[in-house]
C-alpha positions as CSV (number, residue, x, y, z in Angstrom):
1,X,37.1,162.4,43.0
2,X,38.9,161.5,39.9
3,X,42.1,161.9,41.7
4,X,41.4,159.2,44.1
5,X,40.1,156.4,42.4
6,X,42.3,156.8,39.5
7,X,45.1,154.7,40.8
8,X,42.7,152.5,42.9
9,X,41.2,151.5,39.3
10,X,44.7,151.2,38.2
11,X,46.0,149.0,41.1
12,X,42.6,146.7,40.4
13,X,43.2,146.4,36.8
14,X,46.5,145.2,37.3
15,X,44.9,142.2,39.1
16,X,43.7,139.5,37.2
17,X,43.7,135.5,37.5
18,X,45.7,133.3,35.9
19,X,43.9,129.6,35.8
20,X,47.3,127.8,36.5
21,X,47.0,129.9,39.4
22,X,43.5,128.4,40.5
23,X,44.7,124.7,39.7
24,X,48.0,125.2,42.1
25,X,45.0,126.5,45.0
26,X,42.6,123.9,44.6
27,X,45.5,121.5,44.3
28,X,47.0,122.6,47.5
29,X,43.8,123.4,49.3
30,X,43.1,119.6,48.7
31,X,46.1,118.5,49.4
32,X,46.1,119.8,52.9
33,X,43.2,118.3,53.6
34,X,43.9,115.0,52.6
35,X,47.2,115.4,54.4
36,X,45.0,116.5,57.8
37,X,42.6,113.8,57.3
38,X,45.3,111.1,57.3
39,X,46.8,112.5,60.6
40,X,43.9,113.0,62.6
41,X,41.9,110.0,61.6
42,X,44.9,108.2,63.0
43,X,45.5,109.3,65.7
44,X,43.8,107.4,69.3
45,X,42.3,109.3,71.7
46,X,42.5,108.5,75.7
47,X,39.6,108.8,77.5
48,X,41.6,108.0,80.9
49,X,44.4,106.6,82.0
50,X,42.6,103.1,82.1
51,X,40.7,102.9,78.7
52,X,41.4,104.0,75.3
53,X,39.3,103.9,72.7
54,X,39.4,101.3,69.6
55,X,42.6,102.0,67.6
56,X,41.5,103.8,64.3
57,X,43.0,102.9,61.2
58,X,44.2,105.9,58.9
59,X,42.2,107.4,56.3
60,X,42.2,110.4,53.1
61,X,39.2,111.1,52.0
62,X,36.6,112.9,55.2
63,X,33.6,111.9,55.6
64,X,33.9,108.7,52.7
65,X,37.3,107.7,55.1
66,X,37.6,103.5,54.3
67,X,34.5,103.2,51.7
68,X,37.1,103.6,48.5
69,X,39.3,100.4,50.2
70,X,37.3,98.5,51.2
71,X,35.5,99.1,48.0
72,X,38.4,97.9,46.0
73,X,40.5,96.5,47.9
74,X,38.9,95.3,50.7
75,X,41.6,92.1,51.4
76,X,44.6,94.4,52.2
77,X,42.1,97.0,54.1
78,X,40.8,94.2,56.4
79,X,43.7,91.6,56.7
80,X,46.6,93.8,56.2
81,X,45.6,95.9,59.2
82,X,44.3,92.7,61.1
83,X,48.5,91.1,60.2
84,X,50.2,94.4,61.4
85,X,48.3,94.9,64.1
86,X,48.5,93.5,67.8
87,X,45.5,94.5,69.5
88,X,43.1,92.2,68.3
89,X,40.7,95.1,67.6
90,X,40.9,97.7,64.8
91,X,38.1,100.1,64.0
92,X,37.3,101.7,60.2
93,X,35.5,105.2,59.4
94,X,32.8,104.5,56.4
95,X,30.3,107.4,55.5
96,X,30.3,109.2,58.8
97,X,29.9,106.0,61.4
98,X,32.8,104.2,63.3
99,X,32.7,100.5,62.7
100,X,34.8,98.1,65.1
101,X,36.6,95.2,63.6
102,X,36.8,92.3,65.9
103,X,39.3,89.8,65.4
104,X,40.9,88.2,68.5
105,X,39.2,85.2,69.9
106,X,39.6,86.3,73.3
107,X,37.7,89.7,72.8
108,X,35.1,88.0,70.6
109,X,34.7,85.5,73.8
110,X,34.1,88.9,76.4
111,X,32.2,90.2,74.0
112,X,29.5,88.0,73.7
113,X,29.7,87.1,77.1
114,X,28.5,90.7,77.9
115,X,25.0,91.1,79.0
116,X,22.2,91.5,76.5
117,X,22.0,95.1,77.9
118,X,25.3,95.7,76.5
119,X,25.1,93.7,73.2
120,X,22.3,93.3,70.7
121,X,22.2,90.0,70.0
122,X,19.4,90.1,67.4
123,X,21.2,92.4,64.9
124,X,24.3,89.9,65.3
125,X,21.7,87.2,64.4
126,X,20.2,88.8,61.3
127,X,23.4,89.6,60.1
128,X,24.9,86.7,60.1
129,X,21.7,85.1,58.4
130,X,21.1,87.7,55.6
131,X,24.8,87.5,54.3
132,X,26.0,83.9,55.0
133,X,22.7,82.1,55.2
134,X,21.0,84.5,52.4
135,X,18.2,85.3,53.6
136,X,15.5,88.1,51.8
137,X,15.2,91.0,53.5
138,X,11.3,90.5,53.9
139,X,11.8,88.2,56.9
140,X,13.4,90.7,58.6
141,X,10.1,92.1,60.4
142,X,9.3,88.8,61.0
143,X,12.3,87.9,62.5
144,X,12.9,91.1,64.4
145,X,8.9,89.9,66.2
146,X,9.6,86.4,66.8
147,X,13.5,87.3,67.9
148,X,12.5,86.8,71.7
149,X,10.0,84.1,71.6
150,X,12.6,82.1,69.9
151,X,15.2,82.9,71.7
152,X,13.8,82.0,74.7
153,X,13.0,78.9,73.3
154,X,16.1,77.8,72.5
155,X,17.6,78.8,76.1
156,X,15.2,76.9,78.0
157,X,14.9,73.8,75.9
158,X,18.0,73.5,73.6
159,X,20.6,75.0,75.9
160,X,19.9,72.4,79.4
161,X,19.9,69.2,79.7
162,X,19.1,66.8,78.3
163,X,18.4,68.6,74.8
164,X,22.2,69.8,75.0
165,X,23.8,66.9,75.5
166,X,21.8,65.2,72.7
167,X,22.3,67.8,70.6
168,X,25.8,67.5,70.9
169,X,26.2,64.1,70.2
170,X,24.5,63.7,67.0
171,X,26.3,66.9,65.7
172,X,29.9,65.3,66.4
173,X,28.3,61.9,64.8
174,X,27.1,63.9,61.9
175,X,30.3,65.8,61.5
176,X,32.1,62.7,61.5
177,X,29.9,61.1,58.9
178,X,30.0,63.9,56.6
179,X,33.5,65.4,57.5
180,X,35.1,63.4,54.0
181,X,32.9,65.6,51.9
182,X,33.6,68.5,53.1
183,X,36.8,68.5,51.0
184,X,37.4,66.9,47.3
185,X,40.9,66.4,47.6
186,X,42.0,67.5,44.3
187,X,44.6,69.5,43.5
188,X,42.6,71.2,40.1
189,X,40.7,74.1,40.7
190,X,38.4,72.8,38.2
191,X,37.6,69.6,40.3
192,X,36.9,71.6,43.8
193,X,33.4,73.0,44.9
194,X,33.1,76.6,44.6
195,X,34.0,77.4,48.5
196,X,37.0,75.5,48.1
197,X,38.5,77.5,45.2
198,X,38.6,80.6,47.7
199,X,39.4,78.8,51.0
200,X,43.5,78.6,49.6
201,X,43.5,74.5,49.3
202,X,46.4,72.5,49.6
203,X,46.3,69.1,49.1
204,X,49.2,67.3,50.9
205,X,50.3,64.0,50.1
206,X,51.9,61.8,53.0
207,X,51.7,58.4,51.6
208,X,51.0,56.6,48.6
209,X,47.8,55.7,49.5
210,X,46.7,58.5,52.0
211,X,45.9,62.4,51.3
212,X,45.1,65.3,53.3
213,X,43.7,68.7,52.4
214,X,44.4,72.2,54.4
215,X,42.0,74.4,54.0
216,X,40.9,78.4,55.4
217,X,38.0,78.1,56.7
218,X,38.4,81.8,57.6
């Protein structure tokens, strides 16, 4: 017996690790992961020779994929992928769900000119009302209950005539009424309203007496 584990307790002992060796495996193990991640999160998949599915925008980190970007640097996530890229559609990876980013006016247009079967309308709504228009999140049940009698009544009272036409008019006549305000035209941060400050203003002199202002409204 003591013949044949000798020199396997002899071979063992010689064994031992070396933490700079750990710190070069965990270093390369996540290395080739991040490295893996990157090339398969970009890479689009064909479902047939017809369609393809939303082009995915690279990502390092699994399961987290855009969350760190867009977390910090959300304006070169979003428009820097919008600028370089030419299909109008982009899609990002945040905490295990695919989210599609929409940006062409021509695929917005077919989109919501889908059937409601296809598109939720209501969540579209609510979103756009909790983050632009602010609104608490304790309407939310309410809205979600009164989503369909409103919406109904807006089709078949606002939406035909004569309600439309009406409603058109006095919108242009109050744009045009309240269009100067919408703008200070001054040059000085200080002197603009809060949306204008981030909206990249120019003001644009083309006479002595007459000024314009460009705006982004986007």
């Amino acid at each position: 017996m003591n013949t044949c584990t000798a020199p396997i307790v002899e071979r063992a002992g010689d064994f031992s690790w070396n933490p700079r060796t750990e710190v070069i495996l965990v270093l390369t193990a996540l290395a080739v992961i991040l490295i893996s991640t990157r090339v398969l999160s970009g890479r689009s998949i064909f479902v047939s020779t017809d369609y393809k599915t939303v082009p995915p925008v690279p990502y390092w980190i699994p399961f987290f994929g855009h969350a760190v970007d867009l977390g910090f640097r959300p304006d070169k996530l979003l428009k820097g992928t919008r600028d370089s890229s030419n299909q109008g559609v982009f899609s990002i990876f945040l905490g295990g769900s695919t989210h599609n980013m929409v940006y062409a006016p021509s695929l917005v247009q077919n989109i919501f000119s889908q059937r409601p079967t296809v598109i939720k309308f209501d969540s579209i709504i609510w979103h756009i009302l909790r983050n632009v228009g602010g609104v608490p999140m304790k309407y939310k049940k309410p809205y979600e209950d009164a989503f369909h009698g409103l919406n109904a009544a807006i089709s078949n009272n606002l939406l035909r005539e004569p309600s439309v036409s009406k409603m058109v008019r006095i919108a242009v006549r109050n744009f045009e009424v309240n269009m100067p305000n919408l703008v200070s035209f001054m040059p000085s941060p200080v002197d603009q309203s809060p949306w204008e400050r981030g909206s990249n203003p120019k003001v644009l002199t083309t006479s002595e007496h007459l000024r314009a202002m460009e705006v982004s409204l986007l």
